[in-house]
C-alpha positions, 0 to 999 in steps of 0.5 A, a space after each residue: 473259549 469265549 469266556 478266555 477272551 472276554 477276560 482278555 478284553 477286560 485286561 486290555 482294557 484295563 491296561 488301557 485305563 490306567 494308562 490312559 489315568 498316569 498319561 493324562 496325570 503326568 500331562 497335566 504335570 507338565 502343563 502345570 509345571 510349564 506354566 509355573 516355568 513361565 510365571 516364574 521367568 515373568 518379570 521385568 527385572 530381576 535385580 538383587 536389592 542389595 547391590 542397589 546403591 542410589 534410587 533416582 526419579 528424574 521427573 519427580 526430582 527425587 534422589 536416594 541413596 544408600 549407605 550401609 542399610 540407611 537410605 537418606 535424601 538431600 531432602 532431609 535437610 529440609 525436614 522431610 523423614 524417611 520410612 526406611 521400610 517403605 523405601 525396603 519396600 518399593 525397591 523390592 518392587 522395582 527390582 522385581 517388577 512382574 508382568 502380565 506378557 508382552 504387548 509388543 516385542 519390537 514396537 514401531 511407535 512408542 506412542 500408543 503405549 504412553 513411552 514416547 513421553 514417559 509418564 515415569 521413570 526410575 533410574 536403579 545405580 548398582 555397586 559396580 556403576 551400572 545403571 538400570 532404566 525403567 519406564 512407565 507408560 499409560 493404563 491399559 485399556 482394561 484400566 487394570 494395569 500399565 505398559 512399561 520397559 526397560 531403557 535400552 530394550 525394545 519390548 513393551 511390557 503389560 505390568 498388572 496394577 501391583 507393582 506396576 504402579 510403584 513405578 510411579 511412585 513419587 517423595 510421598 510415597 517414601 516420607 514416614 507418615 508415622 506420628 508418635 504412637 502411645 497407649 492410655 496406660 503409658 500417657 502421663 500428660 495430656 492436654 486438650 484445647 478446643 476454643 475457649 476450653 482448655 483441658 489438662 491431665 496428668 498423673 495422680 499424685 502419689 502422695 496426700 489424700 488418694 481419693 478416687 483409687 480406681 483412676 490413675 489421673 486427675 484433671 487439673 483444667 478447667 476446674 479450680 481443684 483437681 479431680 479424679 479422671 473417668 478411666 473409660 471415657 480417657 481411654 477412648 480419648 487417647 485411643 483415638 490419639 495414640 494411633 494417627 497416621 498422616 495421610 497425605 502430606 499438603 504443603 512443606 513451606 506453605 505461604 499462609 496457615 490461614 487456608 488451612 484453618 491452621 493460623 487459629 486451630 480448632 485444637 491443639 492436642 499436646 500429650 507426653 508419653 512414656 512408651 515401652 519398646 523393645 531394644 536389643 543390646 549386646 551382654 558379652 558374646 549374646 544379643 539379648 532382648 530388653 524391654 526399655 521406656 522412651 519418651 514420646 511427644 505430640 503437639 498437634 494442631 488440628 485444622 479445617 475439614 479438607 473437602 470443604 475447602 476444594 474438591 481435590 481433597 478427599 472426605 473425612 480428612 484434615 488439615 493437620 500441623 506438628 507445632 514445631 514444623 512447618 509441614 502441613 499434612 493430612 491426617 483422618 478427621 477425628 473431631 467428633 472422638 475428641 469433642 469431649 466436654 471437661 464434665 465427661 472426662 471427670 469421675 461423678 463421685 462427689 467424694 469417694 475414699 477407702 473406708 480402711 483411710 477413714 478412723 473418724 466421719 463426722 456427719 451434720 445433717 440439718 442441724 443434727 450432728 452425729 459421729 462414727 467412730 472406726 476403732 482398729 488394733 492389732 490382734 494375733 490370732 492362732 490357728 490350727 491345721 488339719 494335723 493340729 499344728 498351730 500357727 498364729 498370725 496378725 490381723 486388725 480387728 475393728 470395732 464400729 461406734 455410732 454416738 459413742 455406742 457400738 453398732 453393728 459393721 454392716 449398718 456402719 457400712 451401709 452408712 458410709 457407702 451412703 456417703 462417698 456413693 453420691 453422684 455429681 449430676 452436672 456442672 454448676 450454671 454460668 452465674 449460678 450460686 448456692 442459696 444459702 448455708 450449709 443443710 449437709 457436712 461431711 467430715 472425713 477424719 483421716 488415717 492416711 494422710 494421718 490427721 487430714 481432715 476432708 469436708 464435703 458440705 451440700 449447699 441449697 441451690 434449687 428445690 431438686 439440687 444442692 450445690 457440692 462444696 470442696 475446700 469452699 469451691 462450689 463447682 457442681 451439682 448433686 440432687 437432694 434425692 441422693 443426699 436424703 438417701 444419708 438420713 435414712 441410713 441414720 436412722 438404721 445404723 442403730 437399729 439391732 
């Protein structure tokens, strides 16, 4: 009997349990499902984007209005440009502006909240004529939000921080900040002016002599013959440029450029770009995707540091114009990414070229002359599978002379790697000049331009320098260590 009734009490207790478990599971349900009930019902307003026709912000002197998905300003007119997403954005908040609760469901006195004098107001125009009013007051006293209403109502809203500040918003907040934006690979000109210094880039040219076959460019400025771009050190450069954005906007008509260190620049950037985007276009009935290049220009001026000038301004900023605009902006300070000297934009190779362009070097060397010859003719080979099946196939042989007798390939080589592997060490001293004739010639006899020839002669300059000469201009320095490295070279080529 006793066991009988302890079992009872187990069950009962059990019973109790779980539905003491499924009570408090489906309390807390309803807790949780009556408070997403009262943050879904928190907002503010609740409008459809869609039917707003005309934004207006009376104490900011502000008017948008929308006509099909465009929305446009009678400020354009003066300049301005819009960020139609950025506009898509705001009103997306003001349409649907969530508070935190209710500060007060009648107030006596606006006052306190700062809506007496309302520190903002947005005036939303429907389709159907009708009007909505929003006000914005004071912070909080927790500094983390806003009091705001609804014109015509008589509660006083706490608005969190983000969205209650878009009611403040002002043209700023709505005016594209965008500048063009571009890749290294789509760059076709640059050019760079920085005091007396004036930097010019442009595409390689796909005919005459291909030297420096890594890089894609050449700097034409300031030196007086063109030369190969260092691939890396231009990368970084139109990095930096390509992805600038204004960060504040100064002035529309400002009455004087000199404030703004933008009456003499400190630079001025120009580049022309070729970008790719991404176009839908209509093929019969389908929409389909293509990919379509469009040409872009910045033409940049670049001013003084803002905080230097007032402490309004914040750090790490300057002023900033586009050449053929008035407005003047502020963008991040990005001086010391494009403080670039000419000689670290430049590839170091003295002369560097394809050995396959090369049939003939002629190489003077302290008054020793030497010749290397490449002999090259087509040959057809014939191979056989696995199965014995033969194929035959062209290929160039090539046969390497030194002084008229054949040497082996690889001395050949090591020779003319000695050759086009010297280094361009530094720029040649204001004033300075070669200190005599010729100690070095190297002449490149070439296939391709075919009978172009290329001499590259070393100069003394100094006891550890030659001075490197090209088509007579003497622009740079090479060190004698590097050049002697050639006469150890030939002295091996002919060794067995």
């Amino acid at each position: 009997m006793s066991r009988q009734k302890n079992l009872i009490i187990a069950g009962v207790a059990l019973l109790i349990l779980i539905g003491g478990y499924f009570g408090a599971t489906a309390y807390k349900k309803a807790q949780i499902d009556k408070q997403a009930e009262q943050y879904k019902s928190l907002y503010m307003t609740e409008i459809d984007t869609k039917k707003v026709t005309r934004l207006e912000l009376p104490l900011k002197g502000v008017i948008l209005e929308r006509k099909g998905e465009t929305w446009s300003s009678p400020v354009e007119a003066l300049g301005v440009q819009l960020d139609q997403e950025e506009i898509k954005s705001i009103l997306w908040s003001l349409c649907n502006m969530r508070y935190e609760r209710v500060a007060d469901e009648n107030p006596k006195d606006l006052g306190p909240f700062g809506l007496a004098n309302p520190k903002a107001r947005v005036i939303l125009t429907l389709e159907d004529g009708s009007k909505v009013e929003l006000l914005g007051g004071e912070k909080t006293p927790t500094g983390m939000g806003y009091y705001g209403k609804k014109a015509g109502e008589s509660k006083v809203y706490i608005l969190p921080s983000y969205p209650g500040e878009r009611l403040y918003v002002s043209l700023t907040d709505f005016r594209d900040r965008k500048l063009p934006s571009f890749n290294p690979d789509e760059v076709e000109r640059l050019t760079l002016v920085h005091g007396n210094t004036r930097i010019s880039i442009e595409p390689k040219p796909s005919t005459g002599v291909q030297e420096s076959s890594f890089t894609t460019h050449i700097i034409t400025s300031p030196y007086k013959l063109p030369r190969g771009v260092d691939s890396q050190a231009f990368n970084k450069l139109v990095t930096s440029l390509g992805k600038l954005r204004i960060k504040d906007f100064v002035s529309d008509k400002p009455t004087s450029l000199a404030q703004y260190g933008l009456d003499k620049p400190e630079y001025e950037i120009y580049v022309k770009a070729k970008v790719k985007e991404k176009v839908k276009e209509k093929e019969g009935e389908k929409e389909v995707e293509k990919e379509v290049k469009k040409d872009v220009t910045l033409h940049l001026l670049m001013g003084k540091e803002a905080a230097k000038t007032g402490p309004e301004w914040e750090k790490n900023r300057v002023f900033a114009k586009l050449k053929d605009s008035p407005t003047v902006f502020l963008i991040e300070d990005i001086r010391s990414d494009i403080a670039v000297k000419p000689f670290d934009l430049i590839d170091k190779f003295a002369f560097i070229i394809n050995i396959d362009k090369v049939d003939k070097l002629q190489i003077d060397y302290l008054g020793a002359r030497h010749i290397g010859e490449i002999k090259r003719e087509k040959v057809t080979v014939t191979e056989k599978d696995k199965d014995g099946k033969e194929t035959k196939r062209e290929e160039t042989k090539e046969t390497f002379l030194f002084d008229g007798k054949e040497v082996k390939a690889e001395k050949f080589k090591d020779l003319y790697q000695n050759c086009i592997g010297l280094i361009i060490e530094a720029e040649l001293p204001p004033g300075g000049k070669a200190a005599g004739k010729a100690e070095v010639t190297l002449e490149f006899h070439l296939n391709d331009p075919a009978g172009k020839i290329q001499r590259v002669q070393y100069l003394p300059f100094n006891r550890d320098f030659y001075a490197l000469s090209r088509e007579g201009t003497v622009e740079f320095l090479v060190s004698k260590r590097q050049v002697e490295k050639i006469a150890e070279s030939l002295k091996k080529v002919t060794e067995p």
